[in-house]
C-alpha positions, 0 to 999 in steps of 0.5 A: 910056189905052192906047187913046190911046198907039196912035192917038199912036203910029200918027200918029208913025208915019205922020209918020216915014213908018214904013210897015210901023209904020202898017200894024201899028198900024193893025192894032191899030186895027182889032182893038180896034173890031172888039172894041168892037162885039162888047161893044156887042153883048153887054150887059157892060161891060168897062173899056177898059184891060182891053179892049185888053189882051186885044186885044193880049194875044190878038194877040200870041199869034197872031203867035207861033204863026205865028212858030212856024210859019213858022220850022218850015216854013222861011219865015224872010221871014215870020217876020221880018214877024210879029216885027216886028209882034209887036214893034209889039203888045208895046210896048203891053202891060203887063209881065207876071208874071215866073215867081216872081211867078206861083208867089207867086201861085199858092201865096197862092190855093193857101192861101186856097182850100185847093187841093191837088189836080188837081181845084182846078186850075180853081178856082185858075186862075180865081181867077189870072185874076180877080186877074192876068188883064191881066198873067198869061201863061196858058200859063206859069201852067197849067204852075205850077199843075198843077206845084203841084198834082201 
């Protein structure tokens, strides 16, 4: 599970006296049990792998937009810390559909729901996200499918 990779992970590096390390996967931590009780709360049961996966996914796209922002605002010391946290986080993701698996993807569900219009862009994102969520970047999948769809 990856749940048990991190906390591994964060006694290594506690060990190697990795600070900046720690502090991320501590992080991590952090955010997964925040994420457990907000399940805790709603009644539904996720399995765990997905769960984390969707912390760090979620994570990973924060630290980006900040890497954006930082090197923008010219805050390249920033950026720098954000990278190497973001580095922490996608040691734990799976690897993700490349562009061709994507647009496989998308043209099967295309066929199966007999999507062609804009109008069924909802229909087959969903679809995607149902059959590929843990391993589906949505930015680049909204960009095919409304590229597929036009």
């Amino acid at each position: 599970m990856i749940r048990d990779d991190i906390k591994a992970a964060t006694i290594a590096a506690m060990k190697a006296g990795e600070k900046d390390r720690t502090a991320a996967l501590r992080q991590i931590s952090a955010k997964i049990k925040d994420r457990d009780i907000e399940e805790r709360t709603s009644g539904k049961a996720i399995p765990d792998d997905e769960l984390v996966v969707s912390v760090l996914q979620k994570m990973a796209k924060q630290r980006r937009e900040s890497i954006e922002m930082y090197v923008s605002g010219g805050r390249e010391e920033l950026a720098a810390v954000e990278r190497a946290e973001l580095a922490v986080i996608e040691e734990f993701l799976p690897q993700m559909m490349d562009e061709v698996a994507t647009k496989a993807a998308i043209e099967a569900i295309k066929a199966e729901t007999g999507a062609s219009t804009m109008k069924d862009m909802g229909t087959v994102m969903a679809e995607l996200k149902a059959r590929h969520g843990a391993v589906l970047d949505g930015k680049l999948a909204s960009a095919l499918v409304k590229a597929a769809l036009s």
